[in-house]
N, C-alpha and C positions, 0 to 999 in steps of 0.2 A: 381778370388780370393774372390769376396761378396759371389759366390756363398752358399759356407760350413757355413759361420756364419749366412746367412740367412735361409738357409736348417734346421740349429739347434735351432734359434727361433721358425721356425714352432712346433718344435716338441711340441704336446699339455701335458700340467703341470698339472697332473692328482692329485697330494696334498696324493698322497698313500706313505706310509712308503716306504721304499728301501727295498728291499729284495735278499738275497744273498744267496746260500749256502756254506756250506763250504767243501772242501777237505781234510784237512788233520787236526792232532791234534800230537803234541809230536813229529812231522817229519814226523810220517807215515799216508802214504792213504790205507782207508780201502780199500778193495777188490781190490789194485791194488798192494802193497809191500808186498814180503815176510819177514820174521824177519830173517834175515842173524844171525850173530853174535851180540848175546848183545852188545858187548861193540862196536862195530860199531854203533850204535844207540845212547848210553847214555853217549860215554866215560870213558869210565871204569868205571860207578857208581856203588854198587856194585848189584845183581840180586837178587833179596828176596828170590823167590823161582821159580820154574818151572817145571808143570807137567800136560799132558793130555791139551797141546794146549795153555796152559795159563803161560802166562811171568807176574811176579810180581817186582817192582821194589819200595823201598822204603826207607823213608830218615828221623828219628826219630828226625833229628836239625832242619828241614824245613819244618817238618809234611804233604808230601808229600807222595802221593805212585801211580803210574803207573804201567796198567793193561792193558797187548794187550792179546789176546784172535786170535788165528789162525785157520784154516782148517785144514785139515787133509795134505793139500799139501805146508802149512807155509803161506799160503796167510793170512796176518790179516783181522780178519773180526771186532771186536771190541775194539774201544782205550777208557781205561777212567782213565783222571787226576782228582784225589783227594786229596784234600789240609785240608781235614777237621780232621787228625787223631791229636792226643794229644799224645805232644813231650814225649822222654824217659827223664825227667829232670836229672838224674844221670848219662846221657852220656856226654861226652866231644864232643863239635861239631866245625865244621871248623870256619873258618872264614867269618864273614856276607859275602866278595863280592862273595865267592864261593855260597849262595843262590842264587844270584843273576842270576848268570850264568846258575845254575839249573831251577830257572825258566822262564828263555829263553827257555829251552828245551822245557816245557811242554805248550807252548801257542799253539793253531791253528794257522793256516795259514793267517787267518784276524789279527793276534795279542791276541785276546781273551785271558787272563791267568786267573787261579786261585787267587783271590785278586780284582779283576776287579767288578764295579759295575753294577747292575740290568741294568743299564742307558744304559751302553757304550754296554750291550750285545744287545739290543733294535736298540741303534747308527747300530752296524753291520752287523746285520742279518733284522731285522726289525720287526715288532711283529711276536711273535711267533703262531703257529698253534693252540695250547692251552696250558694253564697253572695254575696253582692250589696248594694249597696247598700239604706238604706233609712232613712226620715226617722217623727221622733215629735217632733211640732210642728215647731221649729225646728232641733230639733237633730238633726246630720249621726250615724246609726248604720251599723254592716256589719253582718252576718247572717251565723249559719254557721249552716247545717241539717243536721241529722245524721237518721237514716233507719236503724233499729236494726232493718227486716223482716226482715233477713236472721239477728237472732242467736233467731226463734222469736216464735211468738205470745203468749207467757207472760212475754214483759217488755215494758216502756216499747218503745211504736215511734219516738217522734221527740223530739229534745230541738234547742231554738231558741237559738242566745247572739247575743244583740247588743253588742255591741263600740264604746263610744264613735268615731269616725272618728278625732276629732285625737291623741286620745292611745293607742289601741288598749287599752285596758281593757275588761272584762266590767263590762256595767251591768245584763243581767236573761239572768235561764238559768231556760227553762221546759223541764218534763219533761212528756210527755204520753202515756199508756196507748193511746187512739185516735189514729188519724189525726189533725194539726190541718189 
């Protein structure tokens, strides 16, 4: 019975970040699910658009839009949640706790969501591979890139979060099976 809690003492405390990869993002795993039916994935939300492999899903009240990206044979190969779009303000939108629930959908498998700060992405995955500055239009982004080659060829190799600059929040986290 000492044996195991002594066994785990020994283990030497090396003071490195944690490091994790991740599988999944918005429910689906790259290079391992097909996209069956939309609404099996998002519950009836409704489909923006879709053509030539790429599923667009988006949400003008939550400023929200979800992009899976497939092979030729439905296998997704790229998931990417985006939270940074600017609402339709002249639409009529649901009710807060239906956000709420929407963005349950579109976290990773560690929890990770759109909203989330620079800190907590850091918290879960562990420093990133590298990271940098980086502009969409106008507005000032950072970039953490993560580089999952080392946990195997059979999962997601690279997952992207761009981070608002002024406020450090996660505004899009893409998961990607290939190389991007």
């Amino acid at each position: 019975m000492l044996a195991l809690p002594l066994a785990l003492a020994a283990v030497p405390q090396t003071g490195t970040s944690r490091r994790a990869n991740e599988l999944t993002l918005a429910g689906l795993r790259p290079g391992t699910d097909k996209i069956g039916p939309p609404a099996k994935y998002y519950r009836g939300l409704p489909l923006a658009s879709q053509s030539d492999g790429v599923f667009l899903w988006g949400d003008k009240c939550t400023h929200w839009e979800l992009r899976v990206e497939v092979d030729e044979g439905g296998v997704v190969q790229v998931v990417t949640v985006d939270s940074s779009h600017v609402p339709d303000s002249k639409s009529e939108c649901p009710a807060p706790a239906s956000a709420a629930t929407r963005s349950k959908l579109l976290q990773t498998g560690h929890g990770l969501s759109p909203g989330d700060t620079r800190e907590r992405v850091v918290e879960l995955y562990g420093k990133p591979n590298s990271s940098g500055p980086s502009m969409r239009g106008s507005r000032e982004l950072d970039l953490l890139y993560y580089a999952f080659d080392w946990a195997g060829t059979h999962v997601p190799q690279v997952m992207e979060v761009y981070c608002d600059h002024a406020t450090g929040r996660v505004v899009e986290i893409t998961l990607a099976f290939p190389s991007l």
